[in-house]
PDB file of N, H, CA, C and O in Angstrom:
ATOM      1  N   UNK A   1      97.138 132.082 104.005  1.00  0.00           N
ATOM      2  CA  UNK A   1      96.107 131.084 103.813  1.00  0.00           C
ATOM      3  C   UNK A   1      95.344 130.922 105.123  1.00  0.00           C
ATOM      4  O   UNK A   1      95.840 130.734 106.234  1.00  0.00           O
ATOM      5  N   UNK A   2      94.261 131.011 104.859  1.00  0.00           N
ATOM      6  H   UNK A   2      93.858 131.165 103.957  1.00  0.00           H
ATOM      7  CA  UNK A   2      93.145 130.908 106.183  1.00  0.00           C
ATOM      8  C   UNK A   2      93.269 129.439 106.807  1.00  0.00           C
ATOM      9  O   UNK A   2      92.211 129.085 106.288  1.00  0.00           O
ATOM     10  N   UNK A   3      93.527 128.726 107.232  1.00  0.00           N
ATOM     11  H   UNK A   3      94.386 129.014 107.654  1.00  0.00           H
ATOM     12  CA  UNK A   3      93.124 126.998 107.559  1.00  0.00           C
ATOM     13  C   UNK A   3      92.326 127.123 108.570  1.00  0.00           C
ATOM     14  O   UNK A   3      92.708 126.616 109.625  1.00  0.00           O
ATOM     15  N   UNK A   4      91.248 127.693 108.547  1.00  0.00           N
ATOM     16  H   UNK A   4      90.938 128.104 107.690  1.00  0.00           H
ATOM     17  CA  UNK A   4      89.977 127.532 109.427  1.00  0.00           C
ATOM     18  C   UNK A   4      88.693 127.836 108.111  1.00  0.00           C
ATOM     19  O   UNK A   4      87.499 128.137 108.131  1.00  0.00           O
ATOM     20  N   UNK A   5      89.627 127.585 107.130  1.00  0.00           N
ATOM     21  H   UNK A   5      90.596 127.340 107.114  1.00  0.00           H
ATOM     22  CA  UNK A   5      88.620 127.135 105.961  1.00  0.00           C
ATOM     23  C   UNK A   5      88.648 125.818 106.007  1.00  0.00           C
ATOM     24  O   UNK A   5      87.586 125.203 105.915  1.00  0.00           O
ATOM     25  N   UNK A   6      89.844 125.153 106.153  1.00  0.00           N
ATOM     26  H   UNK A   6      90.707 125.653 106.227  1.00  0.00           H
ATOM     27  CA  UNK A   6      89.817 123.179 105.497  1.00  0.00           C
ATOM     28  C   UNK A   6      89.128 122.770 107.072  1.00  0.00           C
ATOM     29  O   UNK A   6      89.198 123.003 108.279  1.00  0.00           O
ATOM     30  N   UNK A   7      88.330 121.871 105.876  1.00  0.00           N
ATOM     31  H   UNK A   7      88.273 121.681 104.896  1.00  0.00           H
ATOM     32  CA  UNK A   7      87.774 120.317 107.017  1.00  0.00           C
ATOM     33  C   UNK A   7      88.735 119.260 106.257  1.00  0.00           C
ATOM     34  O   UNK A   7      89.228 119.321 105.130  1.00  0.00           O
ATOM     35  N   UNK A   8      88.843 118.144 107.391  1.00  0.00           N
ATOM     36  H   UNK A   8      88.443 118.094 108.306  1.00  0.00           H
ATOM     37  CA  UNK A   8      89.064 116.618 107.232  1.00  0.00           C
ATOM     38  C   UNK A   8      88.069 115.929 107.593  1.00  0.00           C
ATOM     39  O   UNK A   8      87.687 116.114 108.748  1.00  0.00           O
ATOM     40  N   UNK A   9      87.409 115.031 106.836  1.00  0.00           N
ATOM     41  H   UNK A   9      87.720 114.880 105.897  1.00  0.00           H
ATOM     42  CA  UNK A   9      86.665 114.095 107.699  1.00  0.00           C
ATOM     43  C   UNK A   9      86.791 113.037 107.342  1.00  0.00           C
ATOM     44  O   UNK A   9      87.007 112.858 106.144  1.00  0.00           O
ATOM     45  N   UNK A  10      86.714 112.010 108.168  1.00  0.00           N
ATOM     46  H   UNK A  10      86.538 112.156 109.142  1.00  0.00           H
ATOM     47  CA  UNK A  10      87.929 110.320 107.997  1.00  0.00           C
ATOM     48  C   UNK A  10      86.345 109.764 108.324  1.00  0.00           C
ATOM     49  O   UNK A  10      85.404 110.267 108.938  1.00  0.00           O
ATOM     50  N   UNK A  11      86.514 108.569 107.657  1.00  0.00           N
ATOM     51  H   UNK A  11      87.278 108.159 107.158  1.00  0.00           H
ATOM     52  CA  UNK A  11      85.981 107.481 108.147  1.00  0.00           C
ATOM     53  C   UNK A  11      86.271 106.854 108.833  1.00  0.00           C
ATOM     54  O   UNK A  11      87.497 106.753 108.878  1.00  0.00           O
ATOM     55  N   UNK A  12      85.501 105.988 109.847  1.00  0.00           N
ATOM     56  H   UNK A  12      84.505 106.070 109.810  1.00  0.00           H
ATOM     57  CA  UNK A  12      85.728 105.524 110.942  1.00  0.00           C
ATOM     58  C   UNK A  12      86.980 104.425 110.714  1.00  0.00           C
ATOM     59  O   UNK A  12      87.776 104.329 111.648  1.00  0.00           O
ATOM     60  N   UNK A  13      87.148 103.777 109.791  1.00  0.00           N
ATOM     61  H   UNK A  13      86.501 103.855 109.032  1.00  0.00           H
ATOM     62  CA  UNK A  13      88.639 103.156 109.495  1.00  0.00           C
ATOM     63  C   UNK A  13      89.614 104.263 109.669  1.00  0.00           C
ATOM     64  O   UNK A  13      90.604 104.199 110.398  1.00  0.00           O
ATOM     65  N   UNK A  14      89.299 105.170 109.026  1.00  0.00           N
ATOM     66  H   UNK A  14      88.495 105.222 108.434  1.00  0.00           H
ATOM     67  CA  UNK A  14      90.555 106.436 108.873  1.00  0.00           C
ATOM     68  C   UNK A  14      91.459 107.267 109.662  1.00  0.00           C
ATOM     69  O   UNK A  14      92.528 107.849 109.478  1.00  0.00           O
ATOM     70  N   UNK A  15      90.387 107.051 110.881  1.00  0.00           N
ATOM     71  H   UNK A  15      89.519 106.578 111.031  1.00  0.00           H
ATOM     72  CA  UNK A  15      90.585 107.642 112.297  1.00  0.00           C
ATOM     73  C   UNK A  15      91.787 106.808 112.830  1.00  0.00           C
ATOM     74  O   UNK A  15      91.721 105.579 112.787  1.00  0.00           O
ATOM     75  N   UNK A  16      93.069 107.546 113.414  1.00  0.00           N
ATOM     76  H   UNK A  16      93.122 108.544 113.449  1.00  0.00           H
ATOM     77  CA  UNK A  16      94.485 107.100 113.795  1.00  0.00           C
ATOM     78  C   UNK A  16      93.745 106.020 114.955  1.00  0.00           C
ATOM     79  O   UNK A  16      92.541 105.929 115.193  1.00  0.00           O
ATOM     80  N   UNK A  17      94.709 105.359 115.493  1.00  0.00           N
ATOM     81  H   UNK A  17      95.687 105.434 115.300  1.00  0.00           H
ATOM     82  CA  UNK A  17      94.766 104.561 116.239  1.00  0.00           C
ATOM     83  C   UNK A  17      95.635 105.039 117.445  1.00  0.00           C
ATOM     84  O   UNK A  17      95.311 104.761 118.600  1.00  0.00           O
ATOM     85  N   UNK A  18      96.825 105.814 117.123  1.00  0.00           N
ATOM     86  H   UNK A  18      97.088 106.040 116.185  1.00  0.00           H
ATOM     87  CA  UNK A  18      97.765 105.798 117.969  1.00  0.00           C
ATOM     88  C   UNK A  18      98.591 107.487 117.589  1.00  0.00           C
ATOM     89  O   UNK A  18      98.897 107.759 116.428  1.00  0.00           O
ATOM     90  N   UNK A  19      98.812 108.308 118.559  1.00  0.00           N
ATOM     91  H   UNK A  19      98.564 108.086 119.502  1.00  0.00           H
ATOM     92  CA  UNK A  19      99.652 109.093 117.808  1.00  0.00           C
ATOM     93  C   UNK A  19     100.892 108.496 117.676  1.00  0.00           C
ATOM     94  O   UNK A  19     101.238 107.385 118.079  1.00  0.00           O
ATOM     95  N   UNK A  20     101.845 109.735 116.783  1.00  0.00           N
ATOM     96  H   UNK A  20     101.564 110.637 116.456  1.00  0.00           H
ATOM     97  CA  UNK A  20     103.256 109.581 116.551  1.00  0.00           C
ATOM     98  C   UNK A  20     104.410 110.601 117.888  1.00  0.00           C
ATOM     99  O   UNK A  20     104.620 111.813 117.945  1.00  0.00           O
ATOM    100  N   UNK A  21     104.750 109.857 118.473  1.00  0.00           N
ATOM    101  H   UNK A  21     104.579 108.873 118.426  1.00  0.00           H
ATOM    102  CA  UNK A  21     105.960 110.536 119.124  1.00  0.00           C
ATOM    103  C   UNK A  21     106.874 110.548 118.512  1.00  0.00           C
ATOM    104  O   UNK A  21     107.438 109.596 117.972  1.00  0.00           O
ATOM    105  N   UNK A  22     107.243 112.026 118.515  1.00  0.00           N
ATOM    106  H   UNK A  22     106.785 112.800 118.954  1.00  0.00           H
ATOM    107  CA  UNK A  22     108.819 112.462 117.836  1.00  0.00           C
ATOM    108  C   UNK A  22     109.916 112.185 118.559  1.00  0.00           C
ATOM    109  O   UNK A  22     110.953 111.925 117.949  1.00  0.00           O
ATOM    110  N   UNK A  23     109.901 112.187 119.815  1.00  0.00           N
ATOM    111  H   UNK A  23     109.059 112.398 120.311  1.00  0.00           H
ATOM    112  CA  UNK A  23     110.913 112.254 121.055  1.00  0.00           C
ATOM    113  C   UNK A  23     111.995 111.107 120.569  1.00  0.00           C
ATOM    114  O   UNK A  23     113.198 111.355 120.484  1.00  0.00           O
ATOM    115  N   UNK A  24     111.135 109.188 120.108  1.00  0.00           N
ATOM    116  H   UNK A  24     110.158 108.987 120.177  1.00  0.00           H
ATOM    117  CA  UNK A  24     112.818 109.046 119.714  1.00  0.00           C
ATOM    118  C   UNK A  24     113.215 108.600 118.878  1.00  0.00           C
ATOM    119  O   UNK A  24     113.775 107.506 118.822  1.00  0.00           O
ATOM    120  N   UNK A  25     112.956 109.571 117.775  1.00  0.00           N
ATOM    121  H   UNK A  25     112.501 110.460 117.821  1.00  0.00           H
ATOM    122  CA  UNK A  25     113.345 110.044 116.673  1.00  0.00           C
ATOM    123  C   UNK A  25     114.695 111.183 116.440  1.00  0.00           C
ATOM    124  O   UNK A  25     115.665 111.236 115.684  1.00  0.00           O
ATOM    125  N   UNK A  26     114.249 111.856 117.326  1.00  0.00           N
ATOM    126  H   UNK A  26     113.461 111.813 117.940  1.00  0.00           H
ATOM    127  CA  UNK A  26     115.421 113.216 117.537  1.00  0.00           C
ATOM    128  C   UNK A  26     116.474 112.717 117.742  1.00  0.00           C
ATOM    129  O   UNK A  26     116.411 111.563 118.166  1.00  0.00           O
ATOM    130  N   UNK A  27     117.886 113.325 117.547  1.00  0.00           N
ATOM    131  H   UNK A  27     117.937 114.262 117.202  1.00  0.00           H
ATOM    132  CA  UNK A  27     119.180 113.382 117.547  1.00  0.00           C
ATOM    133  C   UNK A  27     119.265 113.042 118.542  1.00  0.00           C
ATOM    134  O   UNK A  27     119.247 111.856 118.867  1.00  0.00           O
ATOM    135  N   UNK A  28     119.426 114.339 119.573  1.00  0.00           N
ATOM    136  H   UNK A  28     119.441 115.303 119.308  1.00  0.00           H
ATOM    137  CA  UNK A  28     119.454 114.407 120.858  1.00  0.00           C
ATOM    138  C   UNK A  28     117.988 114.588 121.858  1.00  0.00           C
ATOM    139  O   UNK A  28     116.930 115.130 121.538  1.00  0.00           O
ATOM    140  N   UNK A  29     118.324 113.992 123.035  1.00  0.00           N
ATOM    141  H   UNK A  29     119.184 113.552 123.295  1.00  0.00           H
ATOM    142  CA  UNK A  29     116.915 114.257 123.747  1.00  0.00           C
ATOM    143  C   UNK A  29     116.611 115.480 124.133  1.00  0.00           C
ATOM    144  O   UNK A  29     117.483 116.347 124.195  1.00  0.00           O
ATOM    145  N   UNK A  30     115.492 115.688 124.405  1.00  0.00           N
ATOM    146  H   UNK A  30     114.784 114.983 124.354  1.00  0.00           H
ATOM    147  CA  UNK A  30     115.063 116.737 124.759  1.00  0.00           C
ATOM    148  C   UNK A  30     114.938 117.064 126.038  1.00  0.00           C
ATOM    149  O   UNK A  30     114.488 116.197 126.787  1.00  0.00           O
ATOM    150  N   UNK A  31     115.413 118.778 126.761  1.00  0.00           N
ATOM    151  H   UNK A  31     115.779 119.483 126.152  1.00  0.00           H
ATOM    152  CA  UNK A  31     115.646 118.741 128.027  1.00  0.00           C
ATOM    153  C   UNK A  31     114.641 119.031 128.855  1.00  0.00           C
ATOM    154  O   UNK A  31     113.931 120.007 128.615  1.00  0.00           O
ATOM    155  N   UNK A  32     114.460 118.371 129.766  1.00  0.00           N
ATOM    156  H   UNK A  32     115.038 117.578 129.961  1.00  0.00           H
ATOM    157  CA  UNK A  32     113.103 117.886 130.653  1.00  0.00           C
ATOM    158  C   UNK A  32     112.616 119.164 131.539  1.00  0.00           C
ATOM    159  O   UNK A  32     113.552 119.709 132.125  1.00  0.00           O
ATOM    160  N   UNK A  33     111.508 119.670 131.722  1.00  0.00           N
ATOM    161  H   UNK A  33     110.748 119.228 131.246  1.00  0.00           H
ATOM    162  CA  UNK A  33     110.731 120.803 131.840  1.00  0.00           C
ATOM    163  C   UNK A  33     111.853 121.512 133.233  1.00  0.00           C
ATOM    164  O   UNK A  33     112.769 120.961 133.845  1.00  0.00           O
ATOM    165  N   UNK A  34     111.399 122.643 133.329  1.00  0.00           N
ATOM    166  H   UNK A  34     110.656 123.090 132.833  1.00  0.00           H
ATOM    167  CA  UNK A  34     112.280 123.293 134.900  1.00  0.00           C
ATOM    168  C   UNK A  34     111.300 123.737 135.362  1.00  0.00           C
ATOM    169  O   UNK A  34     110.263 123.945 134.731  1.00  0.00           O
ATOM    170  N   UNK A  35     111.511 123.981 136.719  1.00  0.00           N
ATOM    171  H   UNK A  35     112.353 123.812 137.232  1.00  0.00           H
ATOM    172  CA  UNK A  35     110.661 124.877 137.523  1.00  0.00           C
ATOM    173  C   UNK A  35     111.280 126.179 137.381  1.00  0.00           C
ATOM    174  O   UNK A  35     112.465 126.481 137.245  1.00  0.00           O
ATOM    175  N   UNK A  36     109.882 127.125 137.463  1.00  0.00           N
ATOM    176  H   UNK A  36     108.919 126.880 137.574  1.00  0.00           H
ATOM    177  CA  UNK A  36     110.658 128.599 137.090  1.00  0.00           C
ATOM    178  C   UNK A  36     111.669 129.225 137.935  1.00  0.00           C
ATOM    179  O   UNK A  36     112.655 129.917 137.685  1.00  0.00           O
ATOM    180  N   UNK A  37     110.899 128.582 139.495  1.00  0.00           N
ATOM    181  H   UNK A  37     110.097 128.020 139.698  1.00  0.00           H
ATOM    182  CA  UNK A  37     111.507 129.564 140.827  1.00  0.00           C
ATOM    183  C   UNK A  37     113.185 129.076 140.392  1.00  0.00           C
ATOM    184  O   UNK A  37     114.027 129.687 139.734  1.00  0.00           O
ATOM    185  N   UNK A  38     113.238 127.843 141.002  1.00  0.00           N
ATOM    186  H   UNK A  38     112.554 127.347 141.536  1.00  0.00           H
ATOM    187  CA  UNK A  38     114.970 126.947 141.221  1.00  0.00           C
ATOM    188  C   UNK A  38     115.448 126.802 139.999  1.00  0.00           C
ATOM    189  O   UNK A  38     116.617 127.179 139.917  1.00  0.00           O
ATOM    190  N   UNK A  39     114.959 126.368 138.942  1.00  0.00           N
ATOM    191  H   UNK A  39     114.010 126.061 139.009  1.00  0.00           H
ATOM    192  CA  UNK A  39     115.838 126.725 137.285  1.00  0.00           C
ATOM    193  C   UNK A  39     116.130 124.710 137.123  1.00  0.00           C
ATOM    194  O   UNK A  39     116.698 124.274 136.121  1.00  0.00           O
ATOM    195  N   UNK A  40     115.850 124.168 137.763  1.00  0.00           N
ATOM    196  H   UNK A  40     115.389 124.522 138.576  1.00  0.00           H
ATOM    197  CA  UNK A  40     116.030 122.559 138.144  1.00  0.00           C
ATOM    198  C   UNK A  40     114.608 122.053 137.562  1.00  0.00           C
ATOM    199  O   UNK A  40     113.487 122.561 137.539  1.00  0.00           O
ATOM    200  N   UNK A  41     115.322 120.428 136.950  1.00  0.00           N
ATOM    201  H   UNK A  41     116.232 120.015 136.969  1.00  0.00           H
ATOM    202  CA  UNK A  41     114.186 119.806 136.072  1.00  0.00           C
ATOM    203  C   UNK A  41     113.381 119.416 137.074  1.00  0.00           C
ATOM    204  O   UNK A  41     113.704 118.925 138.156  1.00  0.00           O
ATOM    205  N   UNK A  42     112.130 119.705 136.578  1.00  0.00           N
ATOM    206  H   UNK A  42     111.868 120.103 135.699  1.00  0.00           H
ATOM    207  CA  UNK A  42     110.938 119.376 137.493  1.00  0.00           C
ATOM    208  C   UNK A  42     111.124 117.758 137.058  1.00  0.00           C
ATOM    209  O   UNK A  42     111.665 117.222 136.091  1.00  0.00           O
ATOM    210  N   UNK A  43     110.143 117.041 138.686  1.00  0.00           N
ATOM    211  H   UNK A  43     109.703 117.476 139.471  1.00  0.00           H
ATOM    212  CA  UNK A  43     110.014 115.544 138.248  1.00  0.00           C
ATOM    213  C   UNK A  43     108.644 115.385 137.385  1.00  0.00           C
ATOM    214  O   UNK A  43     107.901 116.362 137.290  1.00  0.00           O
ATOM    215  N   UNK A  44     108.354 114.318 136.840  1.00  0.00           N
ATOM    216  H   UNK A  44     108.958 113.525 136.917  1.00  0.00           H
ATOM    217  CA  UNK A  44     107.036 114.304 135.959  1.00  0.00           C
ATOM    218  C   UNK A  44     106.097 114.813 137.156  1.00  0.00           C
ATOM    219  O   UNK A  44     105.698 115.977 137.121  1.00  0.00           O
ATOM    220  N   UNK A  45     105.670 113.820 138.399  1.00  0.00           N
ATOM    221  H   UNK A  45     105.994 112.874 138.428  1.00  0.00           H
ATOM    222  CA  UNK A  45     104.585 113.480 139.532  1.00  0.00           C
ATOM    223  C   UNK A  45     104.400 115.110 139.780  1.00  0.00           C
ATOM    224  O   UNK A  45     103.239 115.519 139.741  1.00  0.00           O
ATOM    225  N   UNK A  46     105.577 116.184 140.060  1.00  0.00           N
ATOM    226  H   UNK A  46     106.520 115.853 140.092  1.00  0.00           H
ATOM    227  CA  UNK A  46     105.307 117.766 140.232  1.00  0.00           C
ATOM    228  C   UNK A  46     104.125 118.532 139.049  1.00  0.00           C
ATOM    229  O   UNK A  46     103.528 119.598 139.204  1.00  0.00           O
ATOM    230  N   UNK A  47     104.051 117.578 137.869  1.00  0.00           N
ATOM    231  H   UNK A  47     104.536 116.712 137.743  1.00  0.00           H
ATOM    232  CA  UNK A  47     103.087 118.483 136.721  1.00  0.00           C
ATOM    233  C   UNK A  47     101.926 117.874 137.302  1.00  0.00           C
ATOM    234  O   UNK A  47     101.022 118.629 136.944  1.00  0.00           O
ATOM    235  N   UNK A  48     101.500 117.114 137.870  1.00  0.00           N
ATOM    236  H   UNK A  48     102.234 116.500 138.161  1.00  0.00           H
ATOM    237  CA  UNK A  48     100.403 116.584 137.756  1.00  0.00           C
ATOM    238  C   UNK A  48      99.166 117.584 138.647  1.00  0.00           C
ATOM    239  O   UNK A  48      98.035 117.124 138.803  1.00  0.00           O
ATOM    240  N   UNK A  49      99.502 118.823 139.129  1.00  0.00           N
ATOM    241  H   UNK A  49     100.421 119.196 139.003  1.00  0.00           H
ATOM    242  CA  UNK A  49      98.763 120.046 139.166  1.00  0.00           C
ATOM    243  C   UNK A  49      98.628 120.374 138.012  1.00  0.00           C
ATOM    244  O   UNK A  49      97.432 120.308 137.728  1.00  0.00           O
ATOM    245  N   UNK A  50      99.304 120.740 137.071  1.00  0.00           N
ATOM    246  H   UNK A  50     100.275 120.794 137.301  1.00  0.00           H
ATOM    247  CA  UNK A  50      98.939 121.103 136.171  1.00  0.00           C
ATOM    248  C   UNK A  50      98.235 120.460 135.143  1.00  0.00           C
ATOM    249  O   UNK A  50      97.215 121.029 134.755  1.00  0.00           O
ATOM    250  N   UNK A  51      98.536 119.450 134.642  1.00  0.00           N
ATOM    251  H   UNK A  51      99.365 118.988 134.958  1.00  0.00           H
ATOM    252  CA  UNK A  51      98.093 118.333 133.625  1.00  0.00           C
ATOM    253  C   UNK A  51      97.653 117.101 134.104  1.00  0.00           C
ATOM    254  O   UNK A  51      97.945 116.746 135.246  1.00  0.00           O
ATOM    255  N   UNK A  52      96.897 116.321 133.261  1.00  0.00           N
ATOM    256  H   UNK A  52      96.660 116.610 132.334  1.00  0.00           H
ATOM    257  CA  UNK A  52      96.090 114.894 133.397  1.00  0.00           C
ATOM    258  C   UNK A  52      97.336 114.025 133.447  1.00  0.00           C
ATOM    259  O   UNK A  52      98.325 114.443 132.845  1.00  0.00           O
ATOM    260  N   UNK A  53      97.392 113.133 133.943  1.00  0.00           N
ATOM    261  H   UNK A  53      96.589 112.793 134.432  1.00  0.00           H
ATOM    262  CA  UNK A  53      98.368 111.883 134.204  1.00  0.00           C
ATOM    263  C   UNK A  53      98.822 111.386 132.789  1.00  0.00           C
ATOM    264  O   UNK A  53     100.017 111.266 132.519  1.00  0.00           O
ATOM    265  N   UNK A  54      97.922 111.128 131.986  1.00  0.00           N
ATOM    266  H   UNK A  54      96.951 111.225 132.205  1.00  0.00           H
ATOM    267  CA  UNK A  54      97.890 110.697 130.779  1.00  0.00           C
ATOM    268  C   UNK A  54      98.983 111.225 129.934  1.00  0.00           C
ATOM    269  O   UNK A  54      99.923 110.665 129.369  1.00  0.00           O
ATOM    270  N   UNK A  55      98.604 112.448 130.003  1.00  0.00           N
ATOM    271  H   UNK A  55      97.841 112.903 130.462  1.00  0.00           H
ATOM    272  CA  UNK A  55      99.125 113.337 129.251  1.00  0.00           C
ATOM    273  C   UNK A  55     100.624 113.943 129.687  1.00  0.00           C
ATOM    274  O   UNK A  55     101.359 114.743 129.109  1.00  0.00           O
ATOM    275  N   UNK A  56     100.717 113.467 130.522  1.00  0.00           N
ATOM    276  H   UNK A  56     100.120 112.817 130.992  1.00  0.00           H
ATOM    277  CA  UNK A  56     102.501 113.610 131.291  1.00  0.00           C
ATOM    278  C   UNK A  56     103.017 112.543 130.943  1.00  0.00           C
ATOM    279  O   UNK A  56     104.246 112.549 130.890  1.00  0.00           O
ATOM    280  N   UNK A  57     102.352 111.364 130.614  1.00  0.00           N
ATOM    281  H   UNK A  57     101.353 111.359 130.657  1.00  0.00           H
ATOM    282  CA  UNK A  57     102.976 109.780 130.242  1.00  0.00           C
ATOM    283  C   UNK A  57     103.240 110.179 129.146  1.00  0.00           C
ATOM    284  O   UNK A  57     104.343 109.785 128.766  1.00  0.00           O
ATOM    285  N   UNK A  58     102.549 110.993 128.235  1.00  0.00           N
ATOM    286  H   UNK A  58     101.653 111.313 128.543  1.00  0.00           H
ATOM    287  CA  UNK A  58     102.830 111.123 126.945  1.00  0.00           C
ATOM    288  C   UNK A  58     104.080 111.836 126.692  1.00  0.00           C
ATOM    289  O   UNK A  58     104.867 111.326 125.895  1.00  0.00           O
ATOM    290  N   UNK A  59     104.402 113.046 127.310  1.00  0.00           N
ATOM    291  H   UNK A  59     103.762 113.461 127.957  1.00  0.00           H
ATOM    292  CA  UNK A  59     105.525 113.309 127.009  1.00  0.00           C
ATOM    293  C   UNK A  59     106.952 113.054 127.415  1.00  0.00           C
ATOM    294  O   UNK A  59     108.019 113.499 126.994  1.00  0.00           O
ATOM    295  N   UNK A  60     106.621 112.155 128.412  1.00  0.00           N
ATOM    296  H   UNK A  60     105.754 111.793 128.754  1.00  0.00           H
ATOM    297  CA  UNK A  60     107.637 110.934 128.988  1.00  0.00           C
ATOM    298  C   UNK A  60     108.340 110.232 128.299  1.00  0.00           C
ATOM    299  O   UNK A  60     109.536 110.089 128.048  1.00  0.00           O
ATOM    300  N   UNK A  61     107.243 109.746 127.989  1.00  0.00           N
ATOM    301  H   UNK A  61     106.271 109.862 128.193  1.00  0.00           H
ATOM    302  CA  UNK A  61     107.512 108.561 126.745  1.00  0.00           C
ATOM    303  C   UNK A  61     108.337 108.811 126.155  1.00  0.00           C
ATOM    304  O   UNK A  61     108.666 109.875 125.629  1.00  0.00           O
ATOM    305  N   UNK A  62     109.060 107.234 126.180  1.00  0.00           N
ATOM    306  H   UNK A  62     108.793 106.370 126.608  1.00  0.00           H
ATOM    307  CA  UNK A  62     109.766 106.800 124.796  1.00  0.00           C
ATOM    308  C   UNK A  62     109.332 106.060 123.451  1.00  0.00           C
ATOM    309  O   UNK A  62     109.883 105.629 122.438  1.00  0.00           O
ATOM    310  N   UNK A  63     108.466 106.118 123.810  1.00  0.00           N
ATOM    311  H   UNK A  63     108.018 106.468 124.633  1.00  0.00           H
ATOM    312  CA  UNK A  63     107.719 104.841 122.706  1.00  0.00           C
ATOM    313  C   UNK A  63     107.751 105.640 121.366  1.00  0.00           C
ATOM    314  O   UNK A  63     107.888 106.863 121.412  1.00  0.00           O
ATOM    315  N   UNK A  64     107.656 105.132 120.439  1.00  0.00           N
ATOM    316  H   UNK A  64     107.545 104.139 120.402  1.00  0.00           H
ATOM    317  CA  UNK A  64     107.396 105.856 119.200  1.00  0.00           C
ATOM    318  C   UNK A  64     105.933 106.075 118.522  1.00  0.00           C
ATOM    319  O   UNK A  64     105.527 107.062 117.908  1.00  0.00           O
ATOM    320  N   UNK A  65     105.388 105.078 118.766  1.00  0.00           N
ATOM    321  H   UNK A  65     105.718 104.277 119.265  1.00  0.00           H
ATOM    322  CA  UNK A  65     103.668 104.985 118.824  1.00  0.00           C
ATOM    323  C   UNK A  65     102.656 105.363 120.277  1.00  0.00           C
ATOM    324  O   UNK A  65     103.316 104.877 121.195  1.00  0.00           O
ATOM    325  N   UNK A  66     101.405 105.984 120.881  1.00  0.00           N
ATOM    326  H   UNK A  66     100.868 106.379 120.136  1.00  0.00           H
ATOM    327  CA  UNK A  66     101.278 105.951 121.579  1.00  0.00           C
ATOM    328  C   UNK A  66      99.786 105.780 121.386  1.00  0.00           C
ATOM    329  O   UNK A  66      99.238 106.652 120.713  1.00  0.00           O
ATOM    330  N   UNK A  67      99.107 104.885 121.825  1.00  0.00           N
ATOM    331  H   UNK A  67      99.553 104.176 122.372  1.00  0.00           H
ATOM    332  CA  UNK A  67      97.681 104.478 121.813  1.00  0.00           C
ATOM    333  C   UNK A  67      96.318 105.606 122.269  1.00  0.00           C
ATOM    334  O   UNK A  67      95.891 105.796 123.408  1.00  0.00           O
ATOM    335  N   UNK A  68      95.863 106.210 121.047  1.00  0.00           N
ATOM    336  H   UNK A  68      96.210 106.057 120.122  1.00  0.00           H
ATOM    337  CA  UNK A  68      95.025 106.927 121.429  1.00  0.00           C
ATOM    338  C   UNK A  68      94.147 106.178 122.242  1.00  0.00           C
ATOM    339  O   UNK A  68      94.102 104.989 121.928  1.00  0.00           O
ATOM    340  N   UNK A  69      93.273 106.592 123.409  1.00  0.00           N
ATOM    341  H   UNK A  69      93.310 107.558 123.664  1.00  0.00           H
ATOM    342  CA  UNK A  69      92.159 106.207 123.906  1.00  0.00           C
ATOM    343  C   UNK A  69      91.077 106.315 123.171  1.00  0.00           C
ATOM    344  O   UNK A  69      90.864 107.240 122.387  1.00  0.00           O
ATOM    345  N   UNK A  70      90.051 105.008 123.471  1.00  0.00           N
ATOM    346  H   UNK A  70      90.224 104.256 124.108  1.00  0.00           H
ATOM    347  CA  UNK A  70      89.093 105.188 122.894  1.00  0.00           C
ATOM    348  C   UNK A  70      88.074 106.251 122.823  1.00  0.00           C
ATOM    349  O   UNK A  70      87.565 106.736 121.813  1.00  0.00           O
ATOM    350  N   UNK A  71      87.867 106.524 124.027  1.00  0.00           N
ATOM    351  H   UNK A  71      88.281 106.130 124.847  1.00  0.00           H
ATOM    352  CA  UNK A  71      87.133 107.558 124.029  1.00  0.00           C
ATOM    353  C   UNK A  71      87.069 109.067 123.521  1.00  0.00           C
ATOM    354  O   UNK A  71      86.121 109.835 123.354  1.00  0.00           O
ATOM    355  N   UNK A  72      89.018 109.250 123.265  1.00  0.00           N
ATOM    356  H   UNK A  72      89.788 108.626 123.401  1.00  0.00           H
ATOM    357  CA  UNK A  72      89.226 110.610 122.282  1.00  0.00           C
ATOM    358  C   UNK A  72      88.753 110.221 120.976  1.00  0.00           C
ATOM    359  O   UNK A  72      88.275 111.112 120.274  1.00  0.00           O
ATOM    360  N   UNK A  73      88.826 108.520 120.332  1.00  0.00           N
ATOM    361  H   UNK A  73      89.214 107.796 120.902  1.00  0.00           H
ATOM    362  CA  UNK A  73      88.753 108.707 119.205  1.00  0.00           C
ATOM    363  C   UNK A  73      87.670 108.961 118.601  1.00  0.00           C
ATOM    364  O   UNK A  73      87.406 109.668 117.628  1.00  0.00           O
ATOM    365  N   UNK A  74      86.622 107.843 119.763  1.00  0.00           N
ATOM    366  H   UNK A  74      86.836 107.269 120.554  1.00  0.00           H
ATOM    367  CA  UNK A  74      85.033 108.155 119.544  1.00  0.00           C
ATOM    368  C   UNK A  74      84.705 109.699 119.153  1.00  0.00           C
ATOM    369  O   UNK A  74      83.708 109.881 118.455  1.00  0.00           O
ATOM    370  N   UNK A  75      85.374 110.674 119.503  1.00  0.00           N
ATOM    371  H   UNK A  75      86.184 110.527 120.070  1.00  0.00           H
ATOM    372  CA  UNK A  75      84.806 111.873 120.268  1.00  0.00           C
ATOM    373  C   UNK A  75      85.064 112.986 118.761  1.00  0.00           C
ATOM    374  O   UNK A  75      84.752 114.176 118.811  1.00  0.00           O
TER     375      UNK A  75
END
């Protein structure tokens, strides 16, 4: 099945508010990123070369809900 055939399009009510975190939901937690060189969990503050702040909170998180920003939703 192709799915770059389907559209969604929501009305502005329709549009989420918040995503869903799975994290604590799961059984067990999930094991926290490594650095490739040392094989040891990186701390969050080390991704932040790589990724937006935001977006490291996100997979931090424990929350089960997480508040989209307005500006993704506008978008």
């Amino acid at each position: 099945m192709d799915l770059a055939r389907f559209r969604f399009d929501l009305s502005v009510e329709e549009v989420p508010t918040s995503w869903y975190n799975i994290l604590p939901d799961l059984p067990e937690a999930v094991p926290p990123p490594l650095n490739p060189k040392t094989g040891e969990p990186v701390d969050p503050s080390a991704l932040t070369a790589l990724f937006p702040k935001a977006l490291i909170e996100q997979e931090v998180s424990g929350e089960r809900y997480i508040p989209i920003p307005a500006a993704v939703r506008e978008a």
